[in-house]
C-alpha atoms as an extended CHARMM CRD file, in Angstrom:
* protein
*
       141  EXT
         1         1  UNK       CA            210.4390000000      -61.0260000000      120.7460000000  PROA      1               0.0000000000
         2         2  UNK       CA            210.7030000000      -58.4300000000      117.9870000000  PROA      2               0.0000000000
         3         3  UNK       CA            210.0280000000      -59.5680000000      114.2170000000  PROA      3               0.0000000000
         4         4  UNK       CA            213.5410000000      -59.0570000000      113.2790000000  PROA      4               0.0000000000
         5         5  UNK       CA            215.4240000000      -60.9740000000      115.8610000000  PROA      5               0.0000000000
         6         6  UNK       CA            213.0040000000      -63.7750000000      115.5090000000  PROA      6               0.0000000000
         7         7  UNK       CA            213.4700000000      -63.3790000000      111.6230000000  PROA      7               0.0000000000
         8         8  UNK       CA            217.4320000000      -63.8150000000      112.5900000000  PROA      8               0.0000000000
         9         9  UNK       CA            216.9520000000      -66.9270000000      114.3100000000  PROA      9               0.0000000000
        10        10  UNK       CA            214.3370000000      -68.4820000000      111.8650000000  PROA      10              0.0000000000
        11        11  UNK       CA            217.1740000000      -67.8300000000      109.5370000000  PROA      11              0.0000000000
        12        12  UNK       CA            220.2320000000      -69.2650000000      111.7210000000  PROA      12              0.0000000000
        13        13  UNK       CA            217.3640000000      -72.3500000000      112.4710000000  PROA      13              0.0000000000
        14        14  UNK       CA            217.1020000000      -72.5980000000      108.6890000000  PROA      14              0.0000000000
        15        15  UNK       CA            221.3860000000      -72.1670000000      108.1250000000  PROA      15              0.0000000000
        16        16  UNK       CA            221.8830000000      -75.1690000000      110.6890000000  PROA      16              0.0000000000
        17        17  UNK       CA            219.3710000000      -77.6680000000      109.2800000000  PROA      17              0.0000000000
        18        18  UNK       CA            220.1570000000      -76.7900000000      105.2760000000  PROA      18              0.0000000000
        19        19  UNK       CA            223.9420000000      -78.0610000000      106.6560000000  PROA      19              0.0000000000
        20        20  UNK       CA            222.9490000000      -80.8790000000      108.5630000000  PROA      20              0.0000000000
        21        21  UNK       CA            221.2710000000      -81.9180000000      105.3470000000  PROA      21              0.0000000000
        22        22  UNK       CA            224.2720000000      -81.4570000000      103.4590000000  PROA      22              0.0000000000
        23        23  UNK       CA            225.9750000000      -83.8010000000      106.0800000000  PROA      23              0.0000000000
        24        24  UNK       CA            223.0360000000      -86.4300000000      106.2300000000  PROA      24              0.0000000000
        25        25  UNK       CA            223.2540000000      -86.2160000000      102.3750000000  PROA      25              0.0000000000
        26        26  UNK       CA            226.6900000000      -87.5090000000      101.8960000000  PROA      26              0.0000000000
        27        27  UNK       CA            228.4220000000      -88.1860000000      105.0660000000  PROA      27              0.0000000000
        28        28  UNK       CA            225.9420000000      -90.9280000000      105.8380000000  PROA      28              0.0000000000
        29        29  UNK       CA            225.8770000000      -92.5610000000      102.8800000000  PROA      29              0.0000000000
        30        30  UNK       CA            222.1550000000      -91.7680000000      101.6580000000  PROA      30              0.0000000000
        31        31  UNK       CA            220.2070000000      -89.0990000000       99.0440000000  PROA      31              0.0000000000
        32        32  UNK       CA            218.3950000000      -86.6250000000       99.8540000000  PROA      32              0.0000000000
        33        33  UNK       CA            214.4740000000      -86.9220000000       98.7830000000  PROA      33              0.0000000000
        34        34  UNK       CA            212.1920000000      -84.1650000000       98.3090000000  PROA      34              0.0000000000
        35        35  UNK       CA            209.2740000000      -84.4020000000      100.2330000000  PROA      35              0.0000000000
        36        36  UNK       CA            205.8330000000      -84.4840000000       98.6590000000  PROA      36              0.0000000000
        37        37  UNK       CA            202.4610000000      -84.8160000000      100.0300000000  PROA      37              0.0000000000
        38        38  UNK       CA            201.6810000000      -87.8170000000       98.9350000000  PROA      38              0.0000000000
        39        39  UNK       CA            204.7680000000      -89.0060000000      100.4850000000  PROA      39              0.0000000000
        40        40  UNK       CA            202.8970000000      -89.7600000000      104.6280000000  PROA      40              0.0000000000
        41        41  UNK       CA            202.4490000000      -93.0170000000      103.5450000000  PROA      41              0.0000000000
        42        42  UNK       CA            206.5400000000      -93.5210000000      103.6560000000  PROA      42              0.0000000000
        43        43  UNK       CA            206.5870000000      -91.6240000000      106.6260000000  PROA      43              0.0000000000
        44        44  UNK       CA            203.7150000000      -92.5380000000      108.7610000000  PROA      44              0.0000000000
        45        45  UNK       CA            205.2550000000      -95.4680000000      111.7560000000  PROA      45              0.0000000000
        46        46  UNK       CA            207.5040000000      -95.1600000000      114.2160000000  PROA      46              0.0000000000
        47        47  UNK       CA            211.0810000000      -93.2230000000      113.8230000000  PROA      47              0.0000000000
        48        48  UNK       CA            213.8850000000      -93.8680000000      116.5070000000  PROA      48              0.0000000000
        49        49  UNK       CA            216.8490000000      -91.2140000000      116.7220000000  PROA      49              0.0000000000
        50        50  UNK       CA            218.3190000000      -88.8760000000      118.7500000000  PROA      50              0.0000000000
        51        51  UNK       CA            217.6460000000      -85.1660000000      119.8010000000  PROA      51              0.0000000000
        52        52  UNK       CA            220.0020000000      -82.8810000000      121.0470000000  PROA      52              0.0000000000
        53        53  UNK       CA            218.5610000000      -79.7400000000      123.3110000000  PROA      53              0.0000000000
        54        54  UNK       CA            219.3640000000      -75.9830000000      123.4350000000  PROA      54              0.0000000000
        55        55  UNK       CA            221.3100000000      -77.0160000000      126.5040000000  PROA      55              0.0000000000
        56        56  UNK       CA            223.5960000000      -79.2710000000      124.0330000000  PROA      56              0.0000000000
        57        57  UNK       CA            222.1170000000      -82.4740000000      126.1700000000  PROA      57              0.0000000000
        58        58  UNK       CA            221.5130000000      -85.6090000000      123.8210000000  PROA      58              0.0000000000
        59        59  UNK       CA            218.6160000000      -88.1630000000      124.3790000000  PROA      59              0.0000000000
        60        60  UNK       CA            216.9830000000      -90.6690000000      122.4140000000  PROA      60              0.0000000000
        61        61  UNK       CA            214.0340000000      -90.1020000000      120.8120000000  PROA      61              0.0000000000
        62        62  UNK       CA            210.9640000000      -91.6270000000      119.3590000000  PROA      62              0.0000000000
        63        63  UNK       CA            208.8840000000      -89.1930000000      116.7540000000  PROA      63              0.0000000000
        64        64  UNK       CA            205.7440000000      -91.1060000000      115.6290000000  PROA      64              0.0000000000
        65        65  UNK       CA            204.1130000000      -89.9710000000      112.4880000000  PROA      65              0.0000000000
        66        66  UNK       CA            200.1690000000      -90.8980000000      111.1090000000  PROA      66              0.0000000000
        67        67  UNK       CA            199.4070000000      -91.4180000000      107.6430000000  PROA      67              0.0000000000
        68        68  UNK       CA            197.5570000000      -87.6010000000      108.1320000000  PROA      68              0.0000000000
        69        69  UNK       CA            200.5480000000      -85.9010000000      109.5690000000  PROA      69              0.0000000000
        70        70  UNK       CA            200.0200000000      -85.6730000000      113.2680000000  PROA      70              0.0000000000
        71        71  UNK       CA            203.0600000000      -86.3970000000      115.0630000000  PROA      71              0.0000000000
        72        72  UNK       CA            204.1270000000      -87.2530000000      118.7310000000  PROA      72              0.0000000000
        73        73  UNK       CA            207.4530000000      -86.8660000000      119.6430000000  PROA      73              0.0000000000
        74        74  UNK       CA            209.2830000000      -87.8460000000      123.1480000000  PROA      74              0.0000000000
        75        75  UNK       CA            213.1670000000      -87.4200000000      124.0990000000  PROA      75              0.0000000000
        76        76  UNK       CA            213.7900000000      -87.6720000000      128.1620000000  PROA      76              0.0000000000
        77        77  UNK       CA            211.2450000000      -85.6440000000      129.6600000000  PROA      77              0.0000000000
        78        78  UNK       CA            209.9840000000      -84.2190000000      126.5760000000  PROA      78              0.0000000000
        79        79  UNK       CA            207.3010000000      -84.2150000000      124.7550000000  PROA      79              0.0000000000
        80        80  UNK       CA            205.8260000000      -82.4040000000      121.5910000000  PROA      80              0.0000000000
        81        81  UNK       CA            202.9330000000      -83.1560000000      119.7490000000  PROA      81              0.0000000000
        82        82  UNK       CA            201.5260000000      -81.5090000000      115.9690000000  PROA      82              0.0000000000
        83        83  UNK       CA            201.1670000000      -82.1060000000      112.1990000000  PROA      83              0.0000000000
        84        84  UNK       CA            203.6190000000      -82.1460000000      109.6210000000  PROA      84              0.0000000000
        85        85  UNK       CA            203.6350000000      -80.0240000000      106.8320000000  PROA      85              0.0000000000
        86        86  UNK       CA            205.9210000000      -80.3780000000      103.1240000000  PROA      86              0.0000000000
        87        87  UNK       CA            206.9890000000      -76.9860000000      102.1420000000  PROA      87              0.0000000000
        88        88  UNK       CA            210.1240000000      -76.8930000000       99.6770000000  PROA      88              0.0000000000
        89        89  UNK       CA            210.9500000000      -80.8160000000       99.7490000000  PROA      89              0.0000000000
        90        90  UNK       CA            211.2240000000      -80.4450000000      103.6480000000  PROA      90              0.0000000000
        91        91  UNK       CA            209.3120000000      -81.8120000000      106.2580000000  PROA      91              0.0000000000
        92        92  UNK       CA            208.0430000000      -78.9910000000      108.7370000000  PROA      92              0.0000000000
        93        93  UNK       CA            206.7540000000      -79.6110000000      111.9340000000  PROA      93              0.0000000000
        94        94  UNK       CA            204.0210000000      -77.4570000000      113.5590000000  PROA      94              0.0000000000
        95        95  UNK       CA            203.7890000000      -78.1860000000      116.9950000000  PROA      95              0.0000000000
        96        96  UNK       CA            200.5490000000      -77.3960000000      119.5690000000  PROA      96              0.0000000000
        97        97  UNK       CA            202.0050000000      -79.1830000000      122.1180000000  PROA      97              0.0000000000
        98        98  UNK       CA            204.8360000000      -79.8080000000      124.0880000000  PROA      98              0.0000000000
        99        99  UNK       CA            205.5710000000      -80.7390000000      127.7650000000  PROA      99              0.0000000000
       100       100  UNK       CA            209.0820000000      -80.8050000000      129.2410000000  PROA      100             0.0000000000
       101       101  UNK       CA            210.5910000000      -77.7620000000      128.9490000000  PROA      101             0.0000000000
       102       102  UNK       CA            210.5070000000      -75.9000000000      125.6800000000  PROA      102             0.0000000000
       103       103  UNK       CA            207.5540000000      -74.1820000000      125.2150000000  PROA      103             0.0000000000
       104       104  UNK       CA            205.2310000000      -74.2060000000      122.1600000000  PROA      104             0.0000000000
       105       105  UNK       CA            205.1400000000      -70.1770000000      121.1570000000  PROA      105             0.0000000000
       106       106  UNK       CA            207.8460000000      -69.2920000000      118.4400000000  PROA      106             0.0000000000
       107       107  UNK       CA            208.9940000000      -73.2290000000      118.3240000000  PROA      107             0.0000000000
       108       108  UNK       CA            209.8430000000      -74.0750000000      114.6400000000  PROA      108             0.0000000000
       109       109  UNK       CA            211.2500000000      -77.4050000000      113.1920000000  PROA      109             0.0000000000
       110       110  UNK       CA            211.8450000000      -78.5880000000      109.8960000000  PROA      110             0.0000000000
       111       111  UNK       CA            213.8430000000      -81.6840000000      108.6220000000  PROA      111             0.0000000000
       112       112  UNK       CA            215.1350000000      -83.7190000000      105.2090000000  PROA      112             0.0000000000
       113       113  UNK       CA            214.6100000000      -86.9530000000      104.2590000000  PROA      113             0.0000000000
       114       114  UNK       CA            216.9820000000      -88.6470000000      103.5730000000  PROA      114             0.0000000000
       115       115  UNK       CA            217.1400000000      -92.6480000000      101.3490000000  PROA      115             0.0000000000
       116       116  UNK       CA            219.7550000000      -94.6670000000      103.1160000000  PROA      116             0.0000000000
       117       117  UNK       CA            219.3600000000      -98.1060000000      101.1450000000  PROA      117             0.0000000000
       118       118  UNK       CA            217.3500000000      -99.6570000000      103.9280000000  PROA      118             0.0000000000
       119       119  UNK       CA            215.8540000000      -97.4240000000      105.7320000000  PROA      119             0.0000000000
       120       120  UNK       CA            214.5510000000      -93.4460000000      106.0060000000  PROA      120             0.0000000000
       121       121  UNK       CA            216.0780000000      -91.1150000000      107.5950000000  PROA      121             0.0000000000
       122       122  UNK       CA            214.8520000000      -87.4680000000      108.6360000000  PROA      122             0.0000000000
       123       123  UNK       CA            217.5910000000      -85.1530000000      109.7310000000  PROA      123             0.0000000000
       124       124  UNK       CA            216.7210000000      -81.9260000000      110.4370000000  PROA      124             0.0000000000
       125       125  UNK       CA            216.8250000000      -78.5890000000      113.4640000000  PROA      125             0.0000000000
       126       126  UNK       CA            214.3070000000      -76.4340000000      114.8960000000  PROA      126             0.0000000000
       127       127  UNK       CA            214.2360000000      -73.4750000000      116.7370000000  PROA      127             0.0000000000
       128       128  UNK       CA            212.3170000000      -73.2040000000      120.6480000000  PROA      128             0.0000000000
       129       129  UNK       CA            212.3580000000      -70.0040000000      122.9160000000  PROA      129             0.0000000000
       130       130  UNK       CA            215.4390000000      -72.1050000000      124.4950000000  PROA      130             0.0000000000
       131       131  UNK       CA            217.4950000000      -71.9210000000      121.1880000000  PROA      131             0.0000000000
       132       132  UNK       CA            218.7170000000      -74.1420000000      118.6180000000  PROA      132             0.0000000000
       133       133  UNK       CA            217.5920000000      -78.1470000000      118.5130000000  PROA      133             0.0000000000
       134       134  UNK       CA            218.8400000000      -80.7220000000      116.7200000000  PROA      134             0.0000000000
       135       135  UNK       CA            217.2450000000      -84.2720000000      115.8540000000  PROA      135             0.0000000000
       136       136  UNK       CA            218.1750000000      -87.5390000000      113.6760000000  PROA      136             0.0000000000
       137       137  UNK       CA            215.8150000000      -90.1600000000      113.0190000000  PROA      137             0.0000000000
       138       138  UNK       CA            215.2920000000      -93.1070000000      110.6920000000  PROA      138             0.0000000000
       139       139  UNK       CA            212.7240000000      -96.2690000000      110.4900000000  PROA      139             0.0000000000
       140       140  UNK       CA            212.7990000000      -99.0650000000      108.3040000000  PROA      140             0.0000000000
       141       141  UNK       CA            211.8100000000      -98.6380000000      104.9360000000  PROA      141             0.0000000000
């Protein structure tokens, strides 16, 4: 893929997720909370959601985060594995695996967190050689 088209989607990728956050922000009735490092303590456990697939097919999904950052995550036949990373008050995820059908090379994901009273929620979109994901999780607090 040339630099600039990938560039273009990175950008799209990033476009998509900064107004998901917007949504998961207000519409669903929590505040958005910049991510800091010291923060995997919050996030490490278990995260139930939903993930919706380049093809625009929804499943639910389990992402599992350790206090270190590694993270697992399965939806249908999918599964992704990698470590988490704050950059800008977002959670990125850097994935080195995945099985299922969207490969690991050019896959990007990055998500907010969002405080909805009770619980966490991360809300975010990535990028995969398939084109444009979308996920929504949350856990207990």
């Amino acid at each position: 893929m040339r630099r600039g088209e990938r560039t273009r989607r990175l950008l799209i990728a990033a476009a998509v997720a900064a107004a998901i956050a917007g949504c998961a922000g207000g519409g669903l009735g929590g505040t958005v909370v910049p991510v800091e490092p010291a923060d995997f303590a919050k996030l490490a456990g278990t995260w139930q959601g939903t993930m919706i697939f380049p093809s625009g097919a929804s499943y639910p999904a389990t992402l599992i985060v350790s206090p270190n950052g590694t993270y697992t995550t399965e939806a249908g036949a999918f599964t992704s594995r990698g470590r988490a990373q704050v950059k800008n008050g977002r959670l990125d995820f850097i994935t080195n695996y995945t099985s299922g059908g969207l490969t690991v090379d050019n896959r990007t994901g990055s998500a907010t967190l969002v405080d909805k009273g009770q619980s966490w929620g991360l809300t975010g979109s990535g990028w995969a050689d398939a084109g444009l994901y979308n996920f929504d999780f949350s856990k207990s607090k």
